[in-house]
C-alpha positions as CSV (number, residue, x, y, z in Angstrom):
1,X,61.5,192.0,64.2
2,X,64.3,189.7,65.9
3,X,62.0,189.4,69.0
4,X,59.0,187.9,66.2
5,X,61.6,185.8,64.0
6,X,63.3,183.8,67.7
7,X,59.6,183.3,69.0
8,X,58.2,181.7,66.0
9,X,61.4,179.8,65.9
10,X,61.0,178.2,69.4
11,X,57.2,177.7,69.2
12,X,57.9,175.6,65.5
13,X,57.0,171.4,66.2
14,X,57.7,169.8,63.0
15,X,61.5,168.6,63.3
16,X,60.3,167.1,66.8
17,X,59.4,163.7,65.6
18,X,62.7,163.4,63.5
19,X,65.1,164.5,67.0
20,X,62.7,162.3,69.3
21,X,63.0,159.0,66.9
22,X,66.4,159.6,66.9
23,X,67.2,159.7,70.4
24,X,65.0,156.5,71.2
25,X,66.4,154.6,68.9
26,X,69.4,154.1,70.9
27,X,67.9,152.5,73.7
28,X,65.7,150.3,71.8
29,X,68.2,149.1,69.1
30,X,70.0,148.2,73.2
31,X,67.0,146.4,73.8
32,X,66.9,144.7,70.8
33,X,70.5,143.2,71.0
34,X,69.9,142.3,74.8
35,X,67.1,139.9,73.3
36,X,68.4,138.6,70.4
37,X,72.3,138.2,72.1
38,X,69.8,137.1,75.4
39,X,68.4,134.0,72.6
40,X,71.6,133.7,71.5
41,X,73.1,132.8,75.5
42,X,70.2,130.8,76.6
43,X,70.6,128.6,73.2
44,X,74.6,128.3,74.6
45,X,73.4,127.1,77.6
46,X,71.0,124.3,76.3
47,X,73.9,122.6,74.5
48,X,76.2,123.6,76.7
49,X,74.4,121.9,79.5
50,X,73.2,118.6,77.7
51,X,77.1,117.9,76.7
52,X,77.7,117.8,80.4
53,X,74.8,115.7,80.7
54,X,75.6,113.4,78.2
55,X,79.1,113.0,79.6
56,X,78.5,112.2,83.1
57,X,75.7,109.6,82.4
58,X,78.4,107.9,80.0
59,X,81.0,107.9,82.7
60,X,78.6,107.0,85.3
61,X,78.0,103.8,83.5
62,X,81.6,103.8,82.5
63,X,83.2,100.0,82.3
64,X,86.9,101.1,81.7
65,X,87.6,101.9,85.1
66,X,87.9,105.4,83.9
67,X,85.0,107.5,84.4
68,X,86.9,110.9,84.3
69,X,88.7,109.9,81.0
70,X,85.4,108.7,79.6
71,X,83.8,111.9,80.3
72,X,86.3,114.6,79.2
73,X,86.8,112.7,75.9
74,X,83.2,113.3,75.8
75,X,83.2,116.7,76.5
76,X,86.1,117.8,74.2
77,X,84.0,116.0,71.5
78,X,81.0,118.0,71.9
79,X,81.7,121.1,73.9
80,X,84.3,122.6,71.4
81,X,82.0,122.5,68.3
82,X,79.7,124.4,69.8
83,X,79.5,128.6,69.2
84,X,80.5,129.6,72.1
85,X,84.1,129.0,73.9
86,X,85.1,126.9,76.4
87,X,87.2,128.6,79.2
88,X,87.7,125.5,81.2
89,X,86.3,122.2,82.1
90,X,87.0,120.1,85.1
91,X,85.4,116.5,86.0
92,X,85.6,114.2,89.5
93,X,84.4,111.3,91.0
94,X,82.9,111.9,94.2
95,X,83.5,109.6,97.3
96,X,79.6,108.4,97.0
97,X,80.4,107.1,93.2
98,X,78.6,109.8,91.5
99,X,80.3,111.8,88.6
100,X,80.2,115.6,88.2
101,X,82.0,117.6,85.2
102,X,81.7,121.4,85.3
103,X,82.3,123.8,82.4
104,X,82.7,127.6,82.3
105,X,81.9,129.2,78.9
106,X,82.3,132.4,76.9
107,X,79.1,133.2,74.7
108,X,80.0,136.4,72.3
109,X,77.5,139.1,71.6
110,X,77.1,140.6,68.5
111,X,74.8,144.2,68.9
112,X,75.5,143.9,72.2
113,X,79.7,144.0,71.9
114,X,80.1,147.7,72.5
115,X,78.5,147.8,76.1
116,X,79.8,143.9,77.1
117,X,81.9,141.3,74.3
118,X,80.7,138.1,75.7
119,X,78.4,136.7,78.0
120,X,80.0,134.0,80.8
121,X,78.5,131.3,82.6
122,X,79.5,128.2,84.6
123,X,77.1,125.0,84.4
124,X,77.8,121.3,86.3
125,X,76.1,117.8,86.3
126,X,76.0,115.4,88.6
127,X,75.3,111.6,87.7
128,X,75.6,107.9,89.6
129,X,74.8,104.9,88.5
130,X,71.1,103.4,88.3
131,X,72.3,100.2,89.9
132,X,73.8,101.5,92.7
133,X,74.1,104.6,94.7
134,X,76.9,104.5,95.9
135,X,79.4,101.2,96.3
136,X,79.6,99.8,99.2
137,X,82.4,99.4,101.8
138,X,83.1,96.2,103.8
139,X,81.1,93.3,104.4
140,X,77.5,92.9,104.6
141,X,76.8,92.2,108.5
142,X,76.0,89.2,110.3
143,X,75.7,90.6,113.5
144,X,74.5,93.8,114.8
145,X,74.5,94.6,118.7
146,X,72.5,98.0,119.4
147,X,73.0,98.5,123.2
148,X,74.8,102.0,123.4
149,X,76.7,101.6,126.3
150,X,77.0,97.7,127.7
151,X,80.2,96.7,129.5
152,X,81.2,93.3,127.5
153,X,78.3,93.3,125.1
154,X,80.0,91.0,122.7
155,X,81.7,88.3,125.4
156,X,83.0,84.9,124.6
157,X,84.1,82.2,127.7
158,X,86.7,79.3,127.0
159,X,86.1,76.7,124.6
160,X,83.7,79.2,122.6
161,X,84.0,79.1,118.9
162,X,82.1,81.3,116.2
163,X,83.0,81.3,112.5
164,X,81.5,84.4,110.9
165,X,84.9,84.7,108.7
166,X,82.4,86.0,105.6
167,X,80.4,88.6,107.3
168,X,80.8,91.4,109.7
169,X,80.3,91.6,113.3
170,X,79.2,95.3,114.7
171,X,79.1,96.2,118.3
172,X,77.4,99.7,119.0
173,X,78.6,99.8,122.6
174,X,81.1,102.2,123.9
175,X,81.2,99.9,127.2
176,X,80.9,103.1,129.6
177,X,77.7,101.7,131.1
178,X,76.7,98.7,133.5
179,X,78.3,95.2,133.2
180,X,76.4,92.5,130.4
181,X,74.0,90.6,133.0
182,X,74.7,87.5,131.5
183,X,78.5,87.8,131.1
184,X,80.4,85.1,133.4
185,X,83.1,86.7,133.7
186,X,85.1,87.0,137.0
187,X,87.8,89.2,135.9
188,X,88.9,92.4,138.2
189,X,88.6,94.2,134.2
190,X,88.1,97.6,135.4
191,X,88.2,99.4,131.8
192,X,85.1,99.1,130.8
193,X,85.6,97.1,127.7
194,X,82.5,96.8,124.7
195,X,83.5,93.5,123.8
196,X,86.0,90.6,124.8
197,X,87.2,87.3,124.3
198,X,89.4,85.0,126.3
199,X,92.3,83.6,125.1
200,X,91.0,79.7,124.2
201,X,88.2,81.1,122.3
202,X,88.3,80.2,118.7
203,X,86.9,83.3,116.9
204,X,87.1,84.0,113.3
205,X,85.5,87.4,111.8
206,X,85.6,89.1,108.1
207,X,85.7,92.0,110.1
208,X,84.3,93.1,113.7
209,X,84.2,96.4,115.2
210,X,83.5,97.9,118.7
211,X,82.9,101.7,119.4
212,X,84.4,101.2,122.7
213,X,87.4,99.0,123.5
214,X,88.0,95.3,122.5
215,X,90.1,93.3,125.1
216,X,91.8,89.8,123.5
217,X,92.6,89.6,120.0
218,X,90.9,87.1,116.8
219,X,91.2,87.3,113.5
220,X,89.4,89.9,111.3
221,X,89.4,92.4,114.7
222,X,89.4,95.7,113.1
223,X,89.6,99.3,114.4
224,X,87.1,100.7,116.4
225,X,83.5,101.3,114.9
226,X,83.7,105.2,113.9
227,X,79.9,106.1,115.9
228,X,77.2,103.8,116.5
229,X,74.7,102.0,113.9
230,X,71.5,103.6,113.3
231,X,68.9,100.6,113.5
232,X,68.5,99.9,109.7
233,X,65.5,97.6,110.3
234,X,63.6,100.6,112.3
235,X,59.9,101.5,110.1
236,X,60.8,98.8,107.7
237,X,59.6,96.0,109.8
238,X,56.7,93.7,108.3
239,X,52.9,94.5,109.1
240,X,51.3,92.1,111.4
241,X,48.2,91.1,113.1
242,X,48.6,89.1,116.0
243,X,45.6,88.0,117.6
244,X,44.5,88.2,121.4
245,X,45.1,85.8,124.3
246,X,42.2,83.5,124.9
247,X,41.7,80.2,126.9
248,X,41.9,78.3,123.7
249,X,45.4,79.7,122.7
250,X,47.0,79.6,126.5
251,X,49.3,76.9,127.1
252,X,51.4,75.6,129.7
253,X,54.3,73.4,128.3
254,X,52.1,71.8,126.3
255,X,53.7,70.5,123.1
256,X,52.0,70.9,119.6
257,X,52.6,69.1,116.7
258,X,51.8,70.6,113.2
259,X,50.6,74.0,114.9
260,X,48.6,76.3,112.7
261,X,50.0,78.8,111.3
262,X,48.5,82.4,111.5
263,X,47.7,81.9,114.8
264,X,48.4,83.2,118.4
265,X,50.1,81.5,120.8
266,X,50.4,82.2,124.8
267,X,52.0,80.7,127.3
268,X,54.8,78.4,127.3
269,X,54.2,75.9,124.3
270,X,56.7,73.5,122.4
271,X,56.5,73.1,118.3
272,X,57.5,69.6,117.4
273,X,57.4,67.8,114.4
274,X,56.7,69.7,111.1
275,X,56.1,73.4,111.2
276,X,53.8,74.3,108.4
277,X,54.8,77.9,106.4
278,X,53.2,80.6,108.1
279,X,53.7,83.0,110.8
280,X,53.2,82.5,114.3
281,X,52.2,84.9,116.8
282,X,53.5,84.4,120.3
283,X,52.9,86.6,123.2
284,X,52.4,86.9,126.9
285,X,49.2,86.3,128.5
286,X,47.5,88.7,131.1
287,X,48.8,88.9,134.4
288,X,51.3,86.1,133.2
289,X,55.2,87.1,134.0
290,X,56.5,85.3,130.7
291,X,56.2,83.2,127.9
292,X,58.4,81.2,126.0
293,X,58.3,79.5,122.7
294,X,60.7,75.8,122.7
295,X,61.5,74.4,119.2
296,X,62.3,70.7,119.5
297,X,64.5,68.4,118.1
298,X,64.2,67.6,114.7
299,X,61.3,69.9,114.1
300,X,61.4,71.2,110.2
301,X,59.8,74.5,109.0
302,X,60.6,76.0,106.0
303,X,59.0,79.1,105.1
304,X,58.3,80.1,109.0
305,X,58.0,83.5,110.6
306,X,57.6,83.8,114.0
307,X,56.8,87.2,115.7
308,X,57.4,87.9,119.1
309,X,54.9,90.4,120.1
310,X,55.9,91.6,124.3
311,X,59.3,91.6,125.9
312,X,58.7,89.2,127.7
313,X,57.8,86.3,125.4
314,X,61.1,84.3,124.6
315,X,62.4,81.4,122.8
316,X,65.0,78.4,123.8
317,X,65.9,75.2,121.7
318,X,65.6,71.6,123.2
319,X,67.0,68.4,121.3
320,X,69.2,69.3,118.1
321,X,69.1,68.7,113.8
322,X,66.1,71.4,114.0
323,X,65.7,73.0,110.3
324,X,64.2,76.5,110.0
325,X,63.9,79.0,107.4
326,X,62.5,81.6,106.9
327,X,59.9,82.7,103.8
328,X,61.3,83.6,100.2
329,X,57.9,85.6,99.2
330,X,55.4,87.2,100.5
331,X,55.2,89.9,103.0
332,X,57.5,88.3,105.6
333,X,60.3,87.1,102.9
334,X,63.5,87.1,104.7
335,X,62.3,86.9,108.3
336,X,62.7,84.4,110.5
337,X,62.2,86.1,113.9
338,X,61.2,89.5,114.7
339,X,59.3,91.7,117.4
340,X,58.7,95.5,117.3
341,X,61.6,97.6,117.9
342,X,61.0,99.7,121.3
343,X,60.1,96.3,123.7
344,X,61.9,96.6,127.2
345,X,65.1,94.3,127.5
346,X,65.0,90.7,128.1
347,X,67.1,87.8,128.8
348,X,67.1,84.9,126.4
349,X,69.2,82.2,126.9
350,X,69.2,79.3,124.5
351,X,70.6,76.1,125.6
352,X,70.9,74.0,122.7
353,X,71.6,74.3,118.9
354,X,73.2,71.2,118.4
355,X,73.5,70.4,114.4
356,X,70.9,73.0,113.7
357,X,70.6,75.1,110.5
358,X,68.5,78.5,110.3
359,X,68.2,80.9,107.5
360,X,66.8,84.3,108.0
361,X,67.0,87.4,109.9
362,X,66.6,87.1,113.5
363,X,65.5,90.6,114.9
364,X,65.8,90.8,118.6
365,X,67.0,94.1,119.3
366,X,65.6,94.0,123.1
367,X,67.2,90.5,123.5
368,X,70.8,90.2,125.6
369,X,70.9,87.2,124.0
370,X,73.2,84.0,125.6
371,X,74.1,81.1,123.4
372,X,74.8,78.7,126.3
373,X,76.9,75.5,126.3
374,X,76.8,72.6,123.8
375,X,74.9,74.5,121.6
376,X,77.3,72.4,118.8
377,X,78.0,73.0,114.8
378,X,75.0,75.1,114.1
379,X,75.1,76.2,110.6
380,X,73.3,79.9,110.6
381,X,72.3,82.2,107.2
382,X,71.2,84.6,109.3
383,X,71.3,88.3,110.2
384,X,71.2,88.7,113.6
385,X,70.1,92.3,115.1
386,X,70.3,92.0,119.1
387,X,70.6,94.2,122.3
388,X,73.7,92.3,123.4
389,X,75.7,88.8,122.6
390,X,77.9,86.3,124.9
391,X,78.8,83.0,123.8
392,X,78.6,80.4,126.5
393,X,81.7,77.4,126.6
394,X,81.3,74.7,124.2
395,X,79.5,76.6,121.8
396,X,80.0,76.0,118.0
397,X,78.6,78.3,115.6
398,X,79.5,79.3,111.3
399,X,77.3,82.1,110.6
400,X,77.0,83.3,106.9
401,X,74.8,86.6,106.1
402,X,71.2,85.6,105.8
403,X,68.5,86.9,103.1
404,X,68.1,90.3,104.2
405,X,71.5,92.0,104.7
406,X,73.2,95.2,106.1
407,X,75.3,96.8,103.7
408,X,77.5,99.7,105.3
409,X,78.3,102.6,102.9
410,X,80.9,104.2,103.1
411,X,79.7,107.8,103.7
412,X,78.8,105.8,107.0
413,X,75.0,105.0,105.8
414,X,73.3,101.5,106.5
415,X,71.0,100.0,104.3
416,X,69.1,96.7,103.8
417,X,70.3,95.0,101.0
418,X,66.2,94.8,99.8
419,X,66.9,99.1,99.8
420,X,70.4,99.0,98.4
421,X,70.1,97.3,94.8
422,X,73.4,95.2,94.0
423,X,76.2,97.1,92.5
424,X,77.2,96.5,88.9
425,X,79.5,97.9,86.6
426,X,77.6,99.5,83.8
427,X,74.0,99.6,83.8
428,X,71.6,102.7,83.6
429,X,72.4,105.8,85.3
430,X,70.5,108.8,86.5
431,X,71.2,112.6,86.6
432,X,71.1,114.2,90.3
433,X,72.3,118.1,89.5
């Protein structure tokens, strides 16, 4: 009778559904507070995280010379009115002029309070100014020599002068390698010096720098270069089309007046008179060892480009009171000289800039470029990008940063000043978290 009674007892299915319901509904009640306490945390988060934005774009723009202030007033404002508590909040401003704020916050749970109390998370944002980013550090440069290792690859002789009191002078040269072919020195200097000047030289810098040593002393001589320049002009460079060398466009120190522009020249040729606006191709002829483009006295071209298109086609002034500058529009603004960047060295001296005035960039950096004696009160705009640099006796130069300019950051990067826009206080501003 027992044995009947238990039996039917364990084969009976009705309370089932009660027992079963009641032991899932502990996990899914679980589930049900993740999601809803989940919500509640990713909800935290979106207002958490646009409070940090909304600070650092306001300090990033900041005027009061307090970026840090101006963002944690912000984010004492807005954070703690939130539901959720803040457990600490820090903001800096980085060495590239960017602002970052981070917060860590507590987010409480409600179903889900017996397995965890609170959710916790840390958020940042990053934000620099529109305008710039990053401010810049030193002078734009006026000259930029590029050979790596040149003994006296900056090298002035007596009577020398150079003014260049507004710009900077940089000399990528360590001076561990062969002596500067058109140096005159006759020193027994056995230290391998990168650059150096001679006592009754008259040279006034902003600021020049050497990687390798300096011998002599000038004002605005700084400490050395920290590493050499990477070549900011390198895939930036104009596109051009110069044109073959044919029997029409060979010359042999024949002297053109009024030449046309967009055209080739080979050979050795002299521009005289007025220079129309343009660019001018000049290059060496086949089989020919060199070429060379003279300027005369008291030519004129404004809005000239000349492009020098093998190493081995140079350029020398005759005469003085020449006047060239370079365009202002169009797709050679700012260049006055240029050539491609990977020529094989040449030597270029020029003889005489007597009471000229250039504006432009002047990239040569295959030239070791001599400015030779009585090259007298030339008046220069330019920025200057060469292999190497000595100024001859009796040479008289004031050199201002032309058009296009290096600006030197100061996490060490080199810009154009057409890629680097002009810092500003204020302005617009961007996130970069």
């Amino acid at each position: 009778m027992l044995h009947r009674i238990a039996l039917r007892f364990i084969q009976d299915r009705k309370a089932n559904v009660a027992v079963t319901f009641g032991i899932t509904m502990v996990p899914l009640m679980l589930a049900i507070g993740a999601s809803v306490d989940y919500g509640r945390a990713l909800s935290a988060t979106a207002a958490a995280q646009a409070s940090l934005d909304g600070a650092v774009l306001a300090a990033a723009v900041d005027t009061s010379g307090d970026p840090v202030a101006t963002a944690n007033q912000l984010l004492d404002a807005t954070l703690n009115s939130q539901n959720f508590s803040v457990l600490s909040r820090s903001t800096v401003l980085n060495s590239d002029g960017s602002v970052t704020t981070t917060a860590s916050i507590s987010v409480p749970t409600t179903i889900m309070s017996v397995v965890a109390p609170s959710i916790g998370m840390t958020l940042s944002a990053t934000a620099m100014t529109g305008t710039s980013a990053q401010p810049p550090s030193g002078l734009p440069t006026c000259i930029l020599l590029l050979d790596p290792t040149m003994q006296h690859a900056f090298s002035s002789r007596s009577n020398s002068s150079l003014d260049a009191s507004t710009c900077d002078v940089r000399v990528d040269s360590d001076g561990s390698g062969a002596r500067n072919t058109l140096d005159h020195w006759e020193d027994s200097d056995t230290a391998r010096k990168a650059a150096i000047f001679v006592s009754d030289s008259n040279f006034k810098f902003g600021s020049f720098c050497a990687v390798g040593a300096v011998q002599g002393s000038v004002p605005g001589l700084g400490p050395s270069c920290s590493a050499a320049t990477v070549d900011p002009f390198l895939g930036k460079l104009p596109s051009v089309s110069p044109g073959d060398c044919t029997p029409s466009n060979t010359y042999s120190g024949t002297t053109i007046v009024g030449p046309t522009p967009n055209a080739t020249y080979c050979g050795n040729v002299l521009f005289a008179g007025t220079i129309p606006s343009g660019i001018y191709y000049i290059r060496t002829a086949s089989g020919a060892a060199s070429s060379k483009l003279t300027i005369t006295g008291n030519s004129r071209g404004n809005g000239v480009t000349f492009y020098f298109v093998d190493g081995t086609a140079t350029i020398d002034v005759t005469g003085s009171s020449t006047l060239l500058t370079a365009p202002t529009s169009g797709p050679y603004a700012g260049y006055l000289i240029f050539m491609p960047s990977n020529l094989a060295k040449a030597n270029v001296t020029i003889t005489s800039l007597d009471k000229n005035s250039w504006s432009g960039v002047i990239y040569s950096p295959s030239w070791n470029i001599e400015i030779h004696s009585w090259s007298q009160d030339m008046l220069a705009a330019i920025t200057w990008v060469a292999n190497s640099m000595v100024w001859d006796s009796e040479s008289q130069v004031k050199l201002t940063q032309g058009p296009i300019g290096i600006v030197s950051y100061a996490n060490g990067v080199t810009l154009l000043s057409t890629d680097a826009p002009p810092v500003t206080s204020g302005g617009s501003a961007v996130l970069v978290r």
